[in-house]
C-alpha positions in Angstrom: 80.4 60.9 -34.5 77.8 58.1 -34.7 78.7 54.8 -36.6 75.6 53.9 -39.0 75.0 50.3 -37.9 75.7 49.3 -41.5 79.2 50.2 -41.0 80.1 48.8 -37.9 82.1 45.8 -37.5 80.3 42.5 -36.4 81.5 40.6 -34.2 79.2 37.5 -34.1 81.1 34.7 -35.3 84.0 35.4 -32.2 81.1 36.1 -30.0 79.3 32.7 -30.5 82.3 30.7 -30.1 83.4 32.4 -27.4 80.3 32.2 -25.9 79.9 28.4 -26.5 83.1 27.4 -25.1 82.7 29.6 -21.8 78.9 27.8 -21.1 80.3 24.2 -21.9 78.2 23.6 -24.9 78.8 21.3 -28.3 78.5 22.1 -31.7 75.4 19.6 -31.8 74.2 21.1 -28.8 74.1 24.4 -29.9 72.8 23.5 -33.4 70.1 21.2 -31.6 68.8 24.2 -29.8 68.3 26.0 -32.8 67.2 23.1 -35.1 69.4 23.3 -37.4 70.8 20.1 -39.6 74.3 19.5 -37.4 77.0 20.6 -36.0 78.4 22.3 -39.6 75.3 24.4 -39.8 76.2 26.1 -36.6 79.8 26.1 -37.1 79.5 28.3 -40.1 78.0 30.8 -37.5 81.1 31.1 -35.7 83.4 31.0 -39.2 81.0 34.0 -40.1 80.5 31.9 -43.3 76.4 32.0 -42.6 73.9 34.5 -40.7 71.5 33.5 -37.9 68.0 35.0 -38.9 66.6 37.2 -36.2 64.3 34.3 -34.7 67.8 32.5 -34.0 69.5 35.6 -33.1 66.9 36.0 -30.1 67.0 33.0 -29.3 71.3 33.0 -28.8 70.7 36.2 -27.0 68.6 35.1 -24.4 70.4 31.5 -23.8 73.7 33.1 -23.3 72.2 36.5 -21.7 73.3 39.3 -24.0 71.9 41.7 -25.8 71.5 41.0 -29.4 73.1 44.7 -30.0 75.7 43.2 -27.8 76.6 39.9 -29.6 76.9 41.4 -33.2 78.7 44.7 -32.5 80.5 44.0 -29.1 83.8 42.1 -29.0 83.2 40.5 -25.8 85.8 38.6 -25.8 88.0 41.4 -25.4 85.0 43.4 -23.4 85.9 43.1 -19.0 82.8 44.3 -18.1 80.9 41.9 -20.6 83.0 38.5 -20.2 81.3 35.5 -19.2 82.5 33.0 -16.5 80.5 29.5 -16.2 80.9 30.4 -12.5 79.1 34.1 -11.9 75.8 32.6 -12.3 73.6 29.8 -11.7 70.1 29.4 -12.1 67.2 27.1 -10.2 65.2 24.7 -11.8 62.4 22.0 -10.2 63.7 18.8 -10.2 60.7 15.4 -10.3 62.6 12.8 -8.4 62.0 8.6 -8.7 60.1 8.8 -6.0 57.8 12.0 -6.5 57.3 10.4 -10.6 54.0 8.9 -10.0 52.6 11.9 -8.4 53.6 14.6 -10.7 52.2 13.1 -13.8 48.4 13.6 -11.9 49.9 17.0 -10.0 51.8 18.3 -12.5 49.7 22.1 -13.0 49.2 22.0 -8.8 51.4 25.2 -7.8 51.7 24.1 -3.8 53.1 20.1 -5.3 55.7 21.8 -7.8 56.7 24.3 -5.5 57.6 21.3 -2.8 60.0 19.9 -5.2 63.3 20.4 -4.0 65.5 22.9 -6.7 69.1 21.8 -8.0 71.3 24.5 -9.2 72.8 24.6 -12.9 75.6 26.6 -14.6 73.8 27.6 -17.6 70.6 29.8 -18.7 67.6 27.7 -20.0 66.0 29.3 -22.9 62.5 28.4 -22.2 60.4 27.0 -18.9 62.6 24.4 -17.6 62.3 21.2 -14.9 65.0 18.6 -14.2 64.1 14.7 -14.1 65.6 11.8 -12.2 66.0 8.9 -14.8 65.8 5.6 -13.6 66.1 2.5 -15.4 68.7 1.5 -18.2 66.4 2.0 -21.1 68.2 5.5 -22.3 71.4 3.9 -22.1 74.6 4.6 -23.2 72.8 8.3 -23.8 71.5 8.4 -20.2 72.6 6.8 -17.2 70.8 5.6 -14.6 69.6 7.7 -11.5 71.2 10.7 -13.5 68.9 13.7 -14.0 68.4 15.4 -17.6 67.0 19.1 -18.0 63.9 19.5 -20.1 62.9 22.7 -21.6 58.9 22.4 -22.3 57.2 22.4 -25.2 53.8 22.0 -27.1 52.6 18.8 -29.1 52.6 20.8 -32.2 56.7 21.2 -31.8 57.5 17.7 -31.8 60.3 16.5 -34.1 61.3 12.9 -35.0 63.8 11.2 -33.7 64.6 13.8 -30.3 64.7 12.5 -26.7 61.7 14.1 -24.9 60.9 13.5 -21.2 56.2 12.4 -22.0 54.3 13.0 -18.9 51.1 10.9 -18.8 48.9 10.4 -15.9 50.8 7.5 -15.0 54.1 9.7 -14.8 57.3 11.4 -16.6 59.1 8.8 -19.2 62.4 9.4 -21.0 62.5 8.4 -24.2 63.1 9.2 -28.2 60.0 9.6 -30.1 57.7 9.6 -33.5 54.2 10.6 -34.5 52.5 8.1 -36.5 51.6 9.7 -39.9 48.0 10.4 -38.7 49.2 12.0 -35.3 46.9 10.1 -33.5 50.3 8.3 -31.8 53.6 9.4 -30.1 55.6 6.0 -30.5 57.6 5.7 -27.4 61.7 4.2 -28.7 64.2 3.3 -26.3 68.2 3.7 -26.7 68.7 0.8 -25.2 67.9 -2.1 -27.8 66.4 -4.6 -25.9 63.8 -2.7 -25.0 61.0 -2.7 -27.5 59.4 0.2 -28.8 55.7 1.2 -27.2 53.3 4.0 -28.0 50.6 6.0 -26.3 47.4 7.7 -27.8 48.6 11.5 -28.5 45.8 12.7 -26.2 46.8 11.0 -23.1 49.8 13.2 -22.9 49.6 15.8 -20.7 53.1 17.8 -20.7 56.1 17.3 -23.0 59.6 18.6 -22.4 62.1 18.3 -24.9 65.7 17.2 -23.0 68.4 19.6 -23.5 71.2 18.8 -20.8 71.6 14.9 -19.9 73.6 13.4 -17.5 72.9 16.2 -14.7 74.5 15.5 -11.7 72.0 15.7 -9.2 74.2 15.8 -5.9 74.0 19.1 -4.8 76.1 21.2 -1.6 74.2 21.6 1.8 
């Protein structure tokens, strides 16, 4: 007999924990991917306490690589065939060294200069078009360390929010740092974590890509 789908049992609050903890991930990382206020927000997810609306649902389904059918009425915790291991996969992203900075913010759309980049291998499933960055500098400090990489997903001007830690390519290059639109839009003020750097902006139209960091502190040492 066939279960209407009104009757059968959700699963999705075990399922997003479970989920979580096997990819690594924070509350506030996992409400920052979905924009949500903090960390509570997302952990009444898990305590079924609160629905995700479909766009989030999608969005949950394709960062930890289930179906959606899958992560409401499966109990994949309990489900062999449908556990998760931070180990069975890893996925390829670009990575925009130091040294290759200066050229990628004037070859940044040239196919044959991104495809020279060498690739660094990572544990978890980007939801979006992803590229790593080397950081150098103290500026992003205590968030960011020096010569550690982050992983930015990318994103249009329009999706800026205050306040976030963004990786602004200009012509002169890629530049980690938080960021705010004046009120007009007409500038991205540039703020560093470090306080004795003083803030800086740039006209909104010299920008010519924005990603908006999602994993810092990527080791960028990989195997032979």
């Amino acid at each position: 007999m066939v279960v209407p789908r009104n009757e059968k049992q959700s699963y999705i609050g075990s399922n997003l924990r479970y989920l979580r903890k096997n990819t690594g991930n924070t509350l506030e990382e996992m409400a920052e991917l979905l924009s949500l206020k903090g960390k509570s927000s997302y952990y009444a997810y898990e305590e079924n306490t609160a629905l995700p609306d479909i766009h989030k649902l999608l969005k949950l389904a394709s960062y930890f690589d289930v179906s959606i059918e899958d992560l409401v009425y499966t109990d994949i915790p309990s489900s062999k065939k449908e556990k998760i291991s931070p180990d069975t996969k890893v996925y390829e992203v670009e990575l925009v060294p130091v040294t290759a900075a200066a050229g990628y913010g004037k070859e940044f759309g040239d196919t044959v200069f991104v495809n020279k980049l060498k690739k660094i291998k990572i544990p978890y499933k980007p939801y979006g078009i992803a590229r790593a960055f080397e950081i150098e500098g103290d500026s992003m400090e205590p968030d960011i360390k020096d010569r550690s990489a982050v992983i930015g997903i990318k994103i249009g001007k329009g999706e800026i929010k205050h306040n976030r830690t963004y990786i602004v390519v200009t012509d002169r290059g890629p530049i980690c740092k938080n960021i705010r639109l004046s009120e007009d839009g007409d500038l991205i003020y540039l703020i560093s974590r470090n306080e004795k750097y003083a803030p800086k902006h740039i006209r909104t139209d010299e920008v010519r890509e924005l990603w908006e960091v999602w994993k810092k502190d990527i080791s960028i040492k990989q195997p032979k």
